[in-house]
Each structure stands twice: as C-alpha cells, then as structure tokens.
C-alpha positions in Angstrom: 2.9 54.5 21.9 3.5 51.5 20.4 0.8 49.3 18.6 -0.4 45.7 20.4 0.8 42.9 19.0 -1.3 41.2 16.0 -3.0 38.2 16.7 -4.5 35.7 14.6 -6.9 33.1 14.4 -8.5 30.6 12.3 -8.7 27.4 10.5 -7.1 25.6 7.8 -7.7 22.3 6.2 -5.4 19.9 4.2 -7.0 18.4 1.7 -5.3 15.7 -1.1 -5.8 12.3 -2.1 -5.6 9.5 0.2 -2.6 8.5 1.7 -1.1 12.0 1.0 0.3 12.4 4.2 -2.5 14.6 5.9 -3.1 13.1 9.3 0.4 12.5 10.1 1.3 16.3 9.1 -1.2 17.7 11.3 -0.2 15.6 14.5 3.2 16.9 13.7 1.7 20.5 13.5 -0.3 20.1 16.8 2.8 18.3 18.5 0.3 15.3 19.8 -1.7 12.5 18.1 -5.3 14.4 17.6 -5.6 11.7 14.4 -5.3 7.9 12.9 -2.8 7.4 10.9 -2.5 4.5 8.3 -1.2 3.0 5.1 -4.3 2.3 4.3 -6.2 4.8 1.8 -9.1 6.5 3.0 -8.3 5.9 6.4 -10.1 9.5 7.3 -13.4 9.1 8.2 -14.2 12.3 10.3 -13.2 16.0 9.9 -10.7 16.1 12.7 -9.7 19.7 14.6 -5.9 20.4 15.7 -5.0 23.6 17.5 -1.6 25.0 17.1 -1.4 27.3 19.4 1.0 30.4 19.4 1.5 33.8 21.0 0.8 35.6 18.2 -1.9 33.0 16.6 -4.0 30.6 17.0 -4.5 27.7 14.1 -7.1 25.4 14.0 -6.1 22.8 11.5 -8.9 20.2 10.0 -8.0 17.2 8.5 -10.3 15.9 5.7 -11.0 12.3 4.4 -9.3 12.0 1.0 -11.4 13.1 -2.0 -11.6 10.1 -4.3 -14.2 8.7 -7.0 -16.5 7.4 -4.6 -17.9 3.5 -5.1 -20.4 3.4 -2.0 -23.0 5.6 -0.5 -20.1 6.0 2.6 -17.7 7.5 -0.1 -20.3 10.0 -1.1 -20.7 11.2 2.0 -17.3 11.4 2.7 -16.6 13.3 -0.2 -19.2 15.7 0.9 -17.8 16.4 4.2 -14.7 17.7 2.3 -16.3 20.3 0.3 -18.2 21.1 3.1 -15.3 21.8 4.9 -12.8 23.6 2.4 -16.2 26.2 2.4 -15.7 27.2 5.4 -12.1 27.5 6.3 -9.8 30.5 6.0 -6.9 29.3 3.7 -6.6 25.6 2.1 -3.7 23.4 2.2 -3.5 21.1 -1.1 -1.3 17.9 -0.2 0.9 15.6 -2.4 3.1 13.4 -1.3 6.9 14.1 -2.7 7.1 10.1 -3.8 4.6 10.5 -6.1 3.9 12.4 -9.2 0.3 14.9 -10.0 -1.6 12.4 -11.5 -4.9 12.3 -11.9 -6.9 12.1 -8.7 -4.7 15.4 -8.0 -5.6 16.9 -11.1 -9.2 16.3 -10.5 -8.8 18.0 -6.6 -7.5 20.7 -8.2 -10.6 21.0 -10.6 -12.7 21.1 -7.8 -11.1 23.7 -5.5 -10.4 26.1 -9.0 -13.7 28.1 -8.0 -13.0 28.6 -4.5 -12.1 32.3 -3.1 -9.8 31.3 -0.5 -5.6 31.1 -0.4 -4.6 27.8 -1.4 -1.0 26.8 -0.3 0.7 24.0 -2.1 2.6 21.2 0.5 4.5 18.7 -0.7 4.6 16.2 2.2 7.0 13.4 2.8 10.1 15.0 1.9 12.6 12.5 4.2 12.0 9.8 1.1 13.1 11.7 -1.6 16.3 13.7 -2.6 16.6 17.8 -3.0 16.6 17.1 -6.9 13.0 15.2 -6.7 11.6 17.4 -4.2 12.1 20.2 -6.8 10.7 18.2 -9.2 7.8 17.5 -7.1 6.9 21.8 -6.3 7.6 22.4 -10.2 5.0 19.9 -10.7 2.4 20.6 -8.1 3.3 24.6 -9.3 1.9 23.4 -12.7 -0.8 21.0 -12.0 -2.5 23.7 -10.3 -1.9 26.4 -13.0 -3.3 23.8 -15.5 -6.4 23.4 -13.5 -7.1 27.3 -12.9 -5.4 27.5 -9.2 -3.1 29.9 -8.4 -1.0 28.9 -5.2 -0.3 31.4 -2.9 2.4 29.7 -1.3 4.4 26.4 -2.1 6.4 24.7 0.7 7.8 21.3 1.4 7.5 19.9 4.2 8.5 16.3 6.4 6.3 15.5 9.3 9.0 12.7 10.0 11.9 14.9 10.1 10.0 18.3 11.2 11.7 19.6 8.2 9.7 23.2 7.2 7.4 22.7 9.7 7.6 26.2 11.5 7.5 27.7 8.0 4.6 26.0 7.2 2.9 27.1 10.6 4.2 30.5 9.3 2.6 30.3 5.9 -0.5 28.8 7.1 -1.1 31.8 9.7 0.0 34.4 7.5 -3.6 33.6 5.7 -5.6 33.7 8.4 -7.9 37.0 10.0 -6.8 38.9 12.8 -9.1 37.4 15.7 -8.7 36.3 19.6 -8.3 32.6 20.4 -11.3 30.4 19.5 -10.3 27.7 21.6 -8.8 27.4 25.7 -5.3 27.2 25.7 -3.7 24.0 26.4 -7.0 22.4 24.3 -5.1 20.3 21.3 -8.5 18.8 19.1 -11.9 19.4 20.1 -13.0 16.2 19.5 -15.2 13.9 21.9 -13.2 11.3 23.5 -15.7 8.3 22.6 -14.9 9.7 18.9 -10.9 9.7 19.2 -10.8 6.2 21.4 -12.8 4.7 18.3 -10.4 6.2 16.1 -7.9 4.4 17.8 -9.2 1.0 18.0 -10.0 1.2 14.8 -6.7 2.4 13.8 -5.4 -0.9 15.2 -8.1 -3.1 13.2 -6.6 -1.6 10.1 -3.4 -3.1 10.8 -2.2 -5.6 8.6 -5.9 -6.0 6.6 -5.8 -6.1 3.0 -8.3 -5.5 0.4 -11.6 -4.2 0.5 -11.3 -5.3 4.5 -10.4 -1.6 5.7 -13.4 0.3 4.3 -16.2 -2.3 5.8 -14.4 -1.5 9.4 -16.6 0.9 11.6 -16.2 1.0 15.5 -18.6 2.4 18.1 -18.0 2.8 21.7 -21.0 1.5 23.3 -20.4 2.4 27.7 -17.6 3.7 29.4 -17.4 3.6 32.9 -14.7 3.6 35.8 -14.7 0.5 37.8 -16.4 0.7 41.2 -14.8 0.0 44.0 -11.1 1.3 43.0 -9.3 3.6 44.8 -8.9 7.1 43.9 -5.4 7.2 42.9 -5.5 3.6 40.7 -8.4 4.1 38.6 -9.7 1.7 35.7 -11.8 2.7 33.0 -13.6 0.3 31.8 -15.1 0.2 27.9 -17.3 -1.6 25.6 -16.7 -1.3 21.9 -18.0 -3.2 18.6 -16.2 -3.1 15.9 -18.9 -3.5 12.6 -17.7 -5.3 9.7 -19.9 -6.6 6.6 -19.4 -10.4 5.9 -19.1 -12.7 8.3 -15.7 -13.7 6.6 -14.5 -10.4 7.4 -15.7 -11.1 11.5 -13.7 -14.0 10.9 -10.6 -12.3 9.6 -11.1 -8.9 12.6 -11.7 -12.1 15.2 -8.4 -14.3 13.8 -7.1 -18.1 15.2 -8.8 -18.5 18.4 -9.6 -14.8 18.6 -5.5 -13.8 18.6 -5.8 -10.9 16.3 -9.0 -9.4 18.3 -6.8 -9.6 21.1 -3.8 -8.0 19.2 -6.3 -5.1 18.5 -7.0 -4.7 21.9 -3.5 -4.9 23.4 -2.1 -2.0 21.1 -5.6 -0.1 21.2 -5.9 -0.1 24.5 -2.0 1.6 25.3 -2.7 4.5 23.1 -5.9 5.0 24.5 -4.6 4.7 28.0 -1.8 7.4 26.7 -4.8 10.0 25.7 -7.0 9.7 28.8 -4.2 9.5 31.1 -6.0 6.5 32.9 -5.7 2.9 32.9 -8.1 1.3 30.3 -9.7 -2.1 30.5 -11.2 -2.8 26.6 -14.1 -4.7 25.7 -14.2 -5.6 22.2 -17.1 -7.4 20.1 -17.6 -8.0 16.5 -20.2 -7.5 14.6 -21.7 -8.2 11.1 -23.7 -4.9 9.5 -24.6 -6.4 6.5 -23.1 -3.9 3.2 -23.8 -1.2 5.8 -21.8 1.2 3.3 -24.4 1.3 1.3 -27.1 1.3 3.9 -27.9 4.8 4.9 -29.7 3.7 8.3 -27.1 1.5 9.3 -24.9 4.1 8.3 -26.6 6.6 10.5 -26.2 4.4 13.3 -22.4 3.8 12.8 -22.4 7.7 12.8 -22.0 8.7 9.6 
C-alpha cells in the first residue's frame, strides 16, 4: 500500500522596500494580474491574495505595501498592515531588486523581521537587467545583509518575473515551507479580493501614470455604484460604474483632470480595458475628482477612503 500523495497549503508574503518588484512577481506567480503595478514607490496600498494553485499544493501569496519610514498617518498604517501580515503567514519572502544594492531601508526590514519564528527565503527580483556576475553579487549581498541583521535565510533564489526565469523553483521553495493542509481556496479562484477593491486598483493604477512628485501618494479611488444598464440584451451587457478619484489640493484635481479634461479621459480609456479584461464584461466608467483636503493625515477621511 502505497502512502497518498502530500499536499500543502498556505500563505506566503513578499515583503521589501518599495519598488522591489513584489506585485509584478506575484502576478507572474498566479499567472493573472491579481495586483497594480507601478514605478511609482509605495504604490501598495492593500494586502493583496494570489492563489497558485497546484496538485500537490496550494499557495496563497500576499503582497504587502513596502515598509518605509513613514511621513503621514496613511504611511503608519500602512506600515502596520505589513507586520501584521508577516505574523501570520507560513514562510516570508524578503525582496530586493538585483539593480540595486542592500542599503539601508533593506537593512532596517531586515531588523525588523530578525525576531520572527518563521522561514524567511531571500529573492532577488529583476534578474533580466543585470548580468550572471551582478546577480551573484546581489545573493552574496542579500546572504550578508541578513546575517548582519540576525536573519538566517532558509533559502536564496533569483528570480525574473519578466523572463519567468526561476519561477517554478521559487513556487518550489516557497511550498516546501508551508504545512501539510487541504486547499483553502476553490479551485480556479486566482485572489480573493472584492471586485469594487481590484477595479479601484486599476483605475488608480492608471492615475499614477505619468504623475510626479508627491502627486501619487494623495491619489485614493472609490467605486461609488455599479450597475448593468437596463434595457440591454442578455448576450451584450454594459456595466456601468461610478468612481471618484480623491486627491488633496485642488492643484492636484487640476493635474488628475488635465487640458480640457484629456488626461481624466486618458485614465478612463486605459482603466476601463483592463477592467473590462477582469470582469469579462463591457464597462462604461464614470469618473469624478475630488478634493479631500490632507486626507493622509486625516484619520476620518481616511476611514472613508477605506483605509
């Protein structure tokens, strides 16, 4: 008699300083787009679940906002909602992007995760833009950032979500850590997030196109009604939704808003294709600006942007 397959389940969160590559490595994990990506640091604003799922396992990945030194109430908060999260998962994945040394905002992650009785697994992401030589460089770094700050890796592997290089190893790794366990989540089921969530995501993920400055953290969206158009017929449906997007200066509406409202309307035209792409139905998108006055540092107004 031979003994059942194992199978295991659990979760895993990638955790690094902004920009390090997190969101787009766990789309590429998850094989869809379950987060925003962006140049822009900080861009993370939400603990965001992707499911991997295999035969053998099933791997619930959680993208974290970057840890930083935070300047506004928002920034504590979001700070927060990474230790939170890095207490509860199975095995932690500590990120650093292969084009840039340990310096220290890693050094000071890694001072904060030096207590924590779970596997840490070193990833050194973006490995198409460097050559073999610097990746090296970059795992013999990471290897002794973490042994400065009291963190002993378990595992160390480089990866490219652009190229998919390492990517099933990494999957490997990552499961390797987790408990034996049936699957937490349907199969088929890629994030468990609520779609008025990810559709803000993605508008917002537009507005942060081409913004500079300080113009990227004041950005907040909130979806405000969805509903399909009466009166269509069944097999050409429209959904139609109302969205504001919150800024903090009325300069910074006129900026979102741009010459004769061109750039609102930019926001909307690539908005609304990927979110047509993740509901699977044809989108009409309503979009409003408005002014929240320093709402970063406003905890009502924050609670009412949702954070």
């Amino acid at each position: 008699m031979t003994d059942a397959p194992v199978h295991r389940s659990g979760f895993a969160c990638f955790i690094g300083r902004p920009n390090a590559g997190k969101s787009t490595l766990m789309n590429a994990l998850v094989g869809s787009k379950v987060a925003i990506t962006s140049s822009k640091p900080q861009t993370t604003r939400h603990t965001i679940r992707g499911i991997v799922h295999r035969d053998d396992a099933q791997l619930v990945i959680v993208d974290t906002p970057g840890l930083h030194r935070p300047r506004t109430l928002l920034g504590e908060r979001l700070n927060d909602l990474v230790r939170t999260t890095w207490a509860e998962v199975d095995a932690i994945g500590f990120c650093l992007a292969a084009d840039e040394k340990p310096g220290p905002g890693d050094k000071y992650i890694l001072g904060e995760i030096s207590g924590i009785k779970r596997p840490i697994v070193g990833i050194v992401t973006k490995t198409d833009r460097v050559s073999p030589q610097q990746i090296a460089e970059r795992l013999v770094g990471l290897q002794d950032a973490a042994r400065s700050a009291g963190v002993e890796l378990a595992d160390l592997v480089p990866v490219s979500a652009v190229s998919d290089d390492n990517l099933g190893a990494l999957t490997d790794v990552l499961v390797s850590h987790l408990p034996e366990g049936p699957a937490l989540y349907p199969a088929g089921e890629l994030t468990d997030e609520p779609e008025e969530t990810l559709i803000a995501e993605l508008i917002r993920e537009a507005a942060l196109e081409g913004v500079h400055d300080e113009l990227p953290h004041s950005i907040a969206v909130t979806i405000t009604e969805m509903n399909l158009r009466e009166g269509r017929p069944e097999d050409s449906p429209l959904l139609d939704i109302w969205a504001e997007l919150h800024v903090e200066r009325d300069s910074q509406k006129g900026i979102i808003i741009g010459h004769r409202g061109e750039r609102l309307k930019d926001i909307g035209t690539r908005s609304r294709k990927q979110i047509a792409v993740l509901l699977g139905t044809p989108v009409h998108l309503n979009l409003h600006v408005r002014v929240a006055k320093e709402w970063q540092r406003d905890p009502k107004q924050m609670g009412r942007l949702g954070f």
